[in-house]
C-alpha positions as CSV (number, residue, x, y, z in Angstrom):
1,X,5.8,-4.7,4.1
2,X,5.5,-1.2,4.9
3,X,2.9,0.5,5.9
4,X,1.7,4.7,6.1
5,X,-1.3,6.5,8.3
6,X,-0.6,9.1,5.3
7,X,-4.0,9.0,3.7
8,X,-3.5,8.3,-0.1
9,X,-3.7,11.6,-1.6
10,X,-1.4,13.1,0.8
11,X,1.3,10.0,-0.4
12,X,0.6,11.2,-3.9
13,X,1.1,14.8,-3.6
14,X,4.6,13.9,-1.5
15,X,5.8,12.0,-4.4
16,X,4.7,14.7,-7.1
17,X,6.4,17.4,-4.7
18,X,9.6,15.5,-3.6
19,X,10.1,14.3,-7.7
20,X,9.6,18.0,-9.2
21,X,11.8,19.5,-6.2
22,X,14.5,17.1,-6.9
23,X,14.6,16.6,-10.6
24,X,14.8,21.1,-10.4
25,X,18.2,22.1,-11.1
26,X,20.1,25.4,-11.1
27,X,22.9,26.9,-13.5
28,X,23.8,28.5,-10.2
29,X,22.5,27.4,-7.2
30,X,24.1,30.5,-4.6
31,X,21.6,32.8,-7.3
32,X,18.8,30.8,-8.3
33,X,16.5,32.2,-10.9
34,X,13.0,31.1,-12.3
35,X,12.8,29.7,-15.4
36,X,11.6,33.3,-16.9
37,X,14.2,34.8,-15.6
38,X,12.7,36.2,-12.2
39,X,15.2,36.1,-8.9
40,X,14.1,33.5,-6.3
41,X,13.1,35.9,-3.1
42,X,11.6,38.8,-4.2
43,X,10.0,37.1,-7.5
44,X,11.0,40.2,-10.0
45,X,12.4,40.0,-13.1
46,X,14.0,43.0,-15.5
47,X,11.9,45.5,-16.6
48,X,9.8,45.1,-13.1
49,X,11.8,47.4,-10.7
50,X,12.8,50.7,-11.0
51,X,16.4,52.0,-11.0
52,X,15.3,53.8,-7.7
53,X,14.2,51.8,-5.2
54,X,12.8,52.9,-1.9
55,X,12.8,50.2,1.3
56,X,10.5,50.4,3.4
57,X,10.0,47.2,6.5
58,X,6.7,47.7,6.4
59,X,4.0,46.0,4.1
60,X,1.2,48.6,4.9
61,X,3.9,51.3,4.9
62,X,4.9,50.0,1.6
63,X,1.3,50.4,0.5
64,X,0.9,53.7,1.8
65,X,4.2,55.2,-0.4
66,X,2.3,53.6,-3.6
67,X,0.0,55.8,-3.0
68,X,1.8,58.6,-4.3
69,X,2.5,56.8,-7.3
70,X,0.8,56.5,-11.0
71,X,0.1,53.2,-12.5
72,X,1.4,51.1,-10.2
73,X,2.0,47.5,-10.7
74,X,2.1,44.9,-7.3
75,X,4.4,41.9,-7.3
76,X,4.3,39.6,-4.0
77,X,6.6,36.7,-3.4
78,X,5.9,34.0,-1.4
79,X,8.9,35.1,0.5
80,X,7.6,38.0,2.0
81,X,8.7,40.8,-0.2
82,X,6.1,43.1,-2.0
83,X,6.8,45.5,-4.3
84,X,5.3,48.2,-6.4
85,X,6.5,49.5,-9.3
86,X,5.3,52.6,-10.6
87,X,5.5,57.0,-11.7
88,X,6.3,59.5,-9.2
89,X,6.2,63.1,-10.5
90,X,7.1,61.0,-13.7
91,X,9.7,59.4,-12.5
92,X,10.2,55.4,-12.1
93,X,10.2,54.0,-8.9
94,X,9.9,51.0,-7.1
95,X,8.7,50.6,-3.4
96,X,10.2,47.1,-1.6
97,X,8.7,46.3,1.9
98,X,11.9,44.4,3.3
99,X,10.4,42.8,6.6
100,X,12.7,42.8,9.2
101,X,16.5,42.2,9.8
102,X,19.6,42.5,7.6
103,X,19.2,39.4,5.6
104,X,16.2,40.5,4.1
105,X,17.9,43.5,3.1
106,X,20.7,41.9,1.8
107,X,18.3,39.7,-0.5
108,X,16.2,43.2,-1.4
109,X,20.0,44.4,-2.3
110,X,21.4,41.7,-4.3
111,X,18.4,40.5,-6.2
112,X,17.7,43.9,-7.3
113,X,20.9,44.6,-8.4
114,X,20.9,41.5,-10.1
115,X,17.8,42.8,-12.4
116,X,18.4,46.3,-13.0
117,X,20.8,47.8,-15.5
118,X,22.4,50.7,-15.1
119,X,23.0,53.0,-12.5
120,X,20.6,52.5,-9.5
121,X,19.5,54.5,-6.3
122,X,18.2,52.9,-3.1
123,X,17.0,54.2,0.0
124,X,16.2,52.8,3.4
125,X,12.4,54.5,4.9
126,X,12.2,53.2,8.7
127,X,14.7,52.5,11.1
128,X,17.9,50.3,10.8
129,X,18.2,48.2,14.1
């Protein structure tokens, strides 16, 4: 017979956690997508980004460039992206704090891409090494 030290409840929740995660399946797992339709690392789906987009690395840098916008909406992602959506001048615009590194550019790139039709404009604010 086996045998756990994993109290009861923290067997349960592994078997909840390890069924859902398994039984999920994607119609394309290289661009995974939530159910409503929202891309996997920056949690945004169309309509919630801007067709100019500024990157910024910065979180609190990120925050700071919102201020300079009118009716801004915040989206976090449990992967470390935040970004605000909002009016400039009258203009839509999207701020993305990025992090650090090139693959958290690249996802910033593709996923927005992914979600935004028509022509779109993006712009690095920080350095790039």
């Amino acid at each position: 017979k086996r045998t756990s030290a994993l109290p009861d409840l923290v067997q349960q929740s592994y078997r909840r956690t390890s069924t859902s995660m398994a039984a999920k399946v994607y119609s394309d797992p290289n661009f995974p997508l939530t159910e409503d339709g929202r891309v996997h690392h920056l949690n945004v789906k169309p309509g919630e980004v801007a067709n100019r987009v500024l990157s910024v690395g910065s979180a609190g840098r990120a925050k700071r460039a919102s201020e300079f916008m009118e009716n801004v909406t915040v989206i976090e992602s449990t992967r470390g992206f935040t970004t605000y959506t909002g009016l400039h001048k009258g203009t839509p615009v999207s701020i993305v704090a990025t992090g650090m590194g090139t693959a958290m550019m690249d996802f910033v790139v593709r996923e927005t891409r992914a979600i935004v039709d028509g022509e779109m404009a993006m712009f690095r604010f920080g350095t790039c090494g």
